[in-house]
C-alpha positions as a printed Julia matrix, in Angstrom:
53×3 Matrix{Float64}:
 107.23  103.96   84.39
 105.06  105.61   87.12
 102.84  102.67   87.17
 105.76  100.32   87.83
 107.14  102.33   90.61
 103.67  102.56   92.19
 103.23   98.95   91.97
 106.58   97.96   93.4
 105.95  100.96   96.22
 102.79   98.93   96.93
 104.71   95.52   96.71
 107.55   96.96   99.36
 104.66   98.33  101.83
 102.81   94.88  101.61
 106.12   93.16  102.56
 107.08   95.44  105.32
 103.49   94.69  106.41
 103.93   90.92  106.43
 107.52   91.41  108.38
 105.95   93.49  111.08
 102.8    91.24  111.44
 105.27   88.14  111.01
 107.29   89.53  114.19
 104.52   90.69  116.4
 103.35   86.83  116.1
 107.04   85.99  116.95
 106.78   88.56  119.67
 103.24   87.12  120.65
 104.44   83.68  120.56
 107.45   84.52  122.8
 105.19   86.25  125.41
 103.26   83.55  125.72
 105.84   81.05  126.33
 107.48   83.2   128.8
 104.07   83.09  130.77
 104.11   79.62  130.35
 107.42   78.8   132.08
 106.54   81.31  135.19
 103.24   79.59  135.41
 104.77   76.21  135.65
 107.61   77.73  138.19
 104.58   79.29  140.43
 102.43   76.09  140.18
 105.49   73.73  141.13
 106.62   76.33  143.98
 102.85   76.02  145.05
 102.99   72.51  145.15
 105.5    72.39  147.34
 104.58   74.29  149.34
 101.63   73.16  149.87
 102.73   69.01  150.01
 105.65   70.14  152.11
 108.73   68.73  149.55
């Protein structure tokens, strides 16, 4: 009984593992998009500026 409660203590922490890992790469991912779309706003804002439109 001890041994089946360790191993399904062990099971939970690997899972909460993979969820936090699983949303830091969400949280990455989201990051990096945001950075994208600024990026693109800056360089187009640049652009015009610098063409004069």
């Amino acid at each position: 009984m001890l041994l089946a409660m360790g191993q399904e203590t062990g099971q939970a922490e690997e899972t909460t593992e993979e969820t936090a890992e699983a949303q830091g790469d969400h949280t990455i991912d989201h990051t990096i998009a945001e950075a994208t779309e600024e990026s693109k706003k800056t360089l187009e804002q640049n652009i015009r500026l610098f063409f004069g439109r």
